[in-house]
N, C-alpha and C positions, 0 to 999 in steps of 0.2 A: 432677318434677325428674329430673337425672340422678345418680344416685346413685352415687358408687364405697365399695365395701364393702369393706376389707380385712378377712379374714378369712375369707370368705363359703363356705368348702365347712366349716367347722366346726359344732358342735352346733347352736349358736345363727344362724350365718349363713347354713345351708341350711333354715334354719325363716323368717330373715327376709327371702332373698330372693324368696319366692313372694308373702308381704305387703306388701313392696313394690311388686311390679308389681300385685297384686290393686289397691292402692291408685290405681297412672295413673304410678305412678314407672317409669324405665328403670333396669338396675343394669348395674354393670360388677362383677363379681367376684374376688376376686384369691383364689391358692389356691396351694400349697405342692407339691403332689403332682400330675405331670402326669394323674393314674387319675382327677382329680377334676373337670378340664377338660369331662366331656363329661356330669357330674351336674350343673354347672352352668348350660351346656346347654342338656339337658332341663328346667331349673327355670325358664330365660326368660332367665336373665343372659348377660350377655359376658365370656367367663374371660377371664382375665392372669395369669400366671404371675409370683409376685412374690415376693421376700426383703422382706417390711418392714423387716428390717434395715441393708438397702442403699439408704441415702438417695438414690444419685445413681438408681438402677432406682427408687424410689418417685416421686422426682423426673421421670422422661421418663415414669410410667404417669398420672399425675397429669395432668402439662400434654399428654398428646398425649388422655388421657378425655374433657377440659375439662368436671369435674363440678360440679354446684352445689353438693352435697353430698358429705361425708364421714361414712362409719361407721365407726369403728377395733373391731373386734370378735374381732382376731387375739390368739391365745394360744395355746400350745403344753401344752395339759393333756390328752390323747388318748392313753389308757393311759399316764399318769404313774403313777411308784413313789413310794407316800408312804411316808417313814422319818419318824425322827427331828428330822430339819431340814427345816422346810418351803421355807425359803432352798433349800435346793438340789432339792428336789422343783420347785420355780419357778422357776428361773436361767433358764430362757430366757423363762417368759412376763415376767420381771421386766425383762429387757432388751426385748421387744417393748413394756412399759409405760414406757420410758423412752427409750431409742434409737429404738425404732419409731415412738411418740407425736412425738417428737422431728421426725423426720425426714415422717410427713404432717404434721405441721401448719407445716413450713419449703413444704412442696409447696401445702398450702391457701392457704399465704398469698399464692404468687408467683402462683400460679394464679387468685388471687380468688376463692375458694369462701368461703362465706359461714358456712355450716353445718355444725358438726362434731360429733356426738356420738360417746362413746366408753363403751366398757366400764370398769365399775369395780367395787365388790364392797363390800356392808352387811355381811353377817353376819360375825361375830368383833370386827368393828373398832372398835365401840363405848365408852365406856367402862364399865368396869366397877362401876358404882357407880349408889348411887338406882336407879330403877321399872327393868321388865323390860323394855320396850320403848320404841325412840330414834328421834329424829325426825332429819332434815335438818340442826336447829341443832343439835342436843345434838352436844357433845366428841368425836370418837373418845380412842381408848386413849392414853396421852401414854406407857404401859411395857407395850408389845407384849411378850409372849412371847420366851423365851430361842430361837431361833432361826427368827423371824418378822421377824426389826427389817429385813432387804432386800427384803423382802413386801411389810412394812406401807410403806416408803419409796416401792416402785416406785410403791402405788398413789396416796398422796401428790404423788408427782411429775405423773403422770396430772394427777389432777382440777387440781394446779396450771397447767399449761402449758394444759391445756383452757379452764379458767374464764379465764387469760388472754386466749387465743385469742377470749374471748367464746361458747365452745361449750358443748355439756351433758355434764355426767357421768352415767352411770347405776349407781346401787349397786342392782347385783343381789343376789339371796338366793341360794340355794344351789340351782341347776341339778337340776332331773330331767326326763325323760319322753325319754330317750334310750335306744335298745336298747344301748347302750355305756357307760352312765353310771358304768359300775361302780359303784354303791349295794347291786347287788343282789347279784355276787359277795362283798361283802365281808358282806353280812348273812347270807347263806346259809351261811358260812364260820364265824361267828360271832366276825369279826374287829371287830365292831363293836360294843363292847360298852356298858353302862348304865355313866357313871363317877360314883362316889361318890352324892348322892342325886340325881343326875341332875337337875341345876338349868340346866346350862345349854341357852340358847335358840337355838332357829336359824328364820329366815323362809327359807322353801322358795321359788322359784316355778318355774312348768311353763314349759320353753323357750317354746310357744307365746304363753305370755299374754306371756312377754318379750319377744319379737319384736314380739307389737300393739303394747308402749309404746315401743318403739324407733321405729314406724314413725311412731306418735302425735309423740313426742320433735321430729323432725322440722319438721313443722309448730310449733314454739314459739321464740324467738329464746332466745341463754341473754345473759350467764353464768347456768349454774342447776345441781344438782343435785337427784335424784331416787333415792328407793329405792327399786326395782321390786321389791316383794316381793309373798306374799300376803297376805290377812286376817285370819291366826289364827300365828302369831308362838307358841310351845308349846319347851318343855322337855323334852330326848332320855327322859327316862321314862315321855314321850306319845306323842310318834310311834315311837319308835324300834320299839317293839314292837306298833303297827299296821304297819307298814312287813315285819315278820318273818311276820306274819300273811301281808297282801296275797301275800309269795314265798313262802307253805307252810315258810317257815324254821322254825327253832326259834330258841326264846323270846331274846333278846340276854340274854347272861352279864352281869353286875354283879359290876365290881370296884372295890374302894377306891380314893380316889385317889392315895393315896402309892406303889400300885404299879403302877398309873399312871405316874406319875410318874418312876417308877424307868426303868420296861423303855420306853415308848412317847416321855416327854422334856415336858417343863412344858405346850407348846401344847397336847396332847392332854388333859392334865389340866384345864387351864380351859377349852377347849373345850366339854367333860362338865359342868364346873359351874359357871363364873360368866361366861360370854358372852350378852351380853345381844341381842334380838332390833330390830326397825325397821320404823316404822310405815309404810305406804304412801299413809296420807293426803292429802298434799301434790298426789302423783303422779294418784293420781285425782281430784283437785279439780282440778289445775291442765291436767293433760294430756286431760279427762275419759275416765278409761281406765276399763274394766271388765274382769272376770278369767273368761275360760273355766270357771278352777277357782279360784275364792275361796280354799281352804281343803286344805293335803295332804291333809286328812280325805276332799274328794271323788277330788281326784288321785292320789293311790300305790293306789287300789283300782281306776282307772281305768288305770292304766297297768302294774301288775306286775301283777295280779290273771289268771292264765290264764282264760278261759273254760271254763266246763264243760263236758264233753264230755257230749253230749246220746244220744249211743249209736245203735243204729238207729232209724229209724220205728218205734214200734209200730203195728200195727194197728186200724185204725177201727174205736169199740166199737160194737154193734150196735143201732141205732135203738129207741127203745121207744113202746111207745103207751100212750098216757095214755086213758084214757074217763072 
C-alpha cells in the first residue's frame, strides 16, 4: 500500500518507516523539522513537510499523496520537561491527539483511505483496582490523577474518533531503545526514584518490536484496539534497578510516598505504586506479532548496557605439545 505516516522522522516513525518499505509498502512521510527531510530520505520515504495542526496543509498532503493508508504517529515528546503537571508537559502532543486526529481523519475520509491506525498509550491508564495486569476490555481509570485529566481526555478522544472512523488504536507501553529517550539521564541522575514499596507497574516495549505491530496492525481491518506492550508487565522495584545496573548508575533512591506526593504532585506518586500493567495477549493472537525483545529483562541490557572494552590484542599463547 501507500502509506502516509504523520509523524515519521520521530522515535517511533524512523523505526517504522524502514518496516514498512521492508514489508512492499511505499511511505510518504511527514516531518516538522526541515534537518529531518533528507533522514527520511535516506530511510526510503517521500518527506512532506507538515503542521498536523493545520487541517487545511493536512488536507492538500493527504489528497494530493492519495494514500491507502494512514498512520497518525505524531507527538511532540522530544526532550519534553516533565514537572508537576503532566497536562502541560503534553499541551501539544494532546492537541496533535485531538485537533491533529481530528483534522487526518476529515483528510481520510474525503480521500477514501480505508485504514487508519494511530498511536495511543496502555501504561498508567488502567484502572486502578483488582489483578496487576489489564486487558483491552478491562476499564481504564474513571479518576485520572490530579493534573493528567487533559492527557487522559486527549487520549480518549483519539481512540474515539479512530474506532469511529472504523481504524486501530495502538496502546503502547512505555518507549525505550532510543539514544534520546531520556530514561537514562534521569536514572544516572537519580531522579528517578523507587516510590513508597514500589508497587506500581509499567509494560515497557522496545521502539522496534512497536513498529513490527504497527506494520502487522495494517494488514487487520478495525474498529480494534490493541496493547502493544511486552511480556513481562513488573513493578518499578524490579526494573527500576536493573535498568540503574544496565547504565553503571547508582542504586535508585527510595522515597515514601507522601513526599512524593508533596514535591513531585499525586501522578508521580501513583505512578510509583498503584498503576497497573496490560496484557499483550490479544495483540499477538490476533496480529500474530512476536517481540524481538519479549521481556525489558532481555532489552535495557541490550540497549544501555556499554560493551566492554576488550583492550588491545594480547598475544598468541605459544603452541604446546602434547606426547
Amino acid at each position: 500500500m501507500r502509506v502516509f505516516v504523520a509523524g515519521a522522522s520521530g522515535a517511533l516513525g524512523s523505526r517504522l518507516v524502514p518496516q514498512l518499505i521492508d514489508a512492499g509498502h511505499d511511505v510518504i512521510g511527514t516531518h516538522h523539522s526541515p534537518s529531518s527531510a533528507k533522514t527520511l530520505r535516506t530511510l526510503g520515504a517521500k518527506p512532506v513537510m507538515l503542521d498536523v495542526l493545520d487541517a487545511d496543509a493536512v488536507r492538500k498532503a493527504v489528497l494530493e499523496g492519495e494514500p491507502e493508508a494512514i498512520v497518525h504517529q505524531a507527538t511532540a515528546l522530544a526532550n519534553v520537561k516533565f514537572s508537576r503537571s503532566l497536562d502541560k508537559a503534553f499541551a501539544k502532543t494532546n492537541q496533535l491527539r485531538t485537533t491533529g486526529t481530528d483534522a487526518l481523519l476529515a483528510a481520510a475520509r474525503e480521500a477514501g483511505v480505508r485504514r487508519f491506525v494511530a498511536q495511543s498509550f496502555a501504561s498508567y491508564r488502567y484502572v486502578r483496582e483488582g489483578g496487576p495486569v489489564k486487558t483491552e476490555e478491562d476499564p481504564l481509570d474513571p479518576n485520572p490523577p490530579a493534573n493528567t485529566e487533559e492527557s487522559w481526555a486527549a487520549m480518549a478522544h483519539l481512540e474515539r474518533a479512530v474506532a469511529d472512523f472504523g481504524g486501530i488504536a495502538l496502546r503502547y507501553g512505555g518507549f525505550y531503545g532510543a539514544a534520546n529517550d531520556g530514561w537514562a539521564e534521569l536514572v544516572r541522575k537519580q531522579w528517578f526514584p523507587i516510590v513508597g514499596d514500589g508497587g506500581g507497574i509499567v509494560s515497557w516495549i522496545h521502539l522496534e518490536d512497536a513498529a513490527a505491530a504497527t506494520v502487522l496492525a495494517l494488514e487487520h481491518e478495525g474498529p480494534a484496539i490493541y496493547n502493544i506492550v511486552d511480556d513481562d508487565p513488573a513493578p518499578a522495584r524490579e526494573w527500576l534497578p536493573v535498568l540503574a545496573q544496565c547504565l553503571g548508575a547508582k542504586p535508585p533512591r527510595r522515597l515514601p510516598a507522601w513526599l512524593v506526593r508533596l514535591f513531585a504532585g499525586e501522578a508521580a506518586a501513583v505512578t510509583g505504586t498503584a498503576v497497573r500493567g496490560a496484557s499483550n495477549a490479544k495483540a499477538k493472537r490476533e496480529l500474530g506479532w512476536t517481540l524481538q525483545y519479549p521481556s525489558w529483562r532481555q532489552g535495557f541490557p541490550a540497549v544501555y548496557s556499554a560493551p566492554p572494552n576488550p583492550g588491545p590484542p594480547r598475544p598468541a599463547a605459544p603452541e604446546k605439545a602434547y606426547g
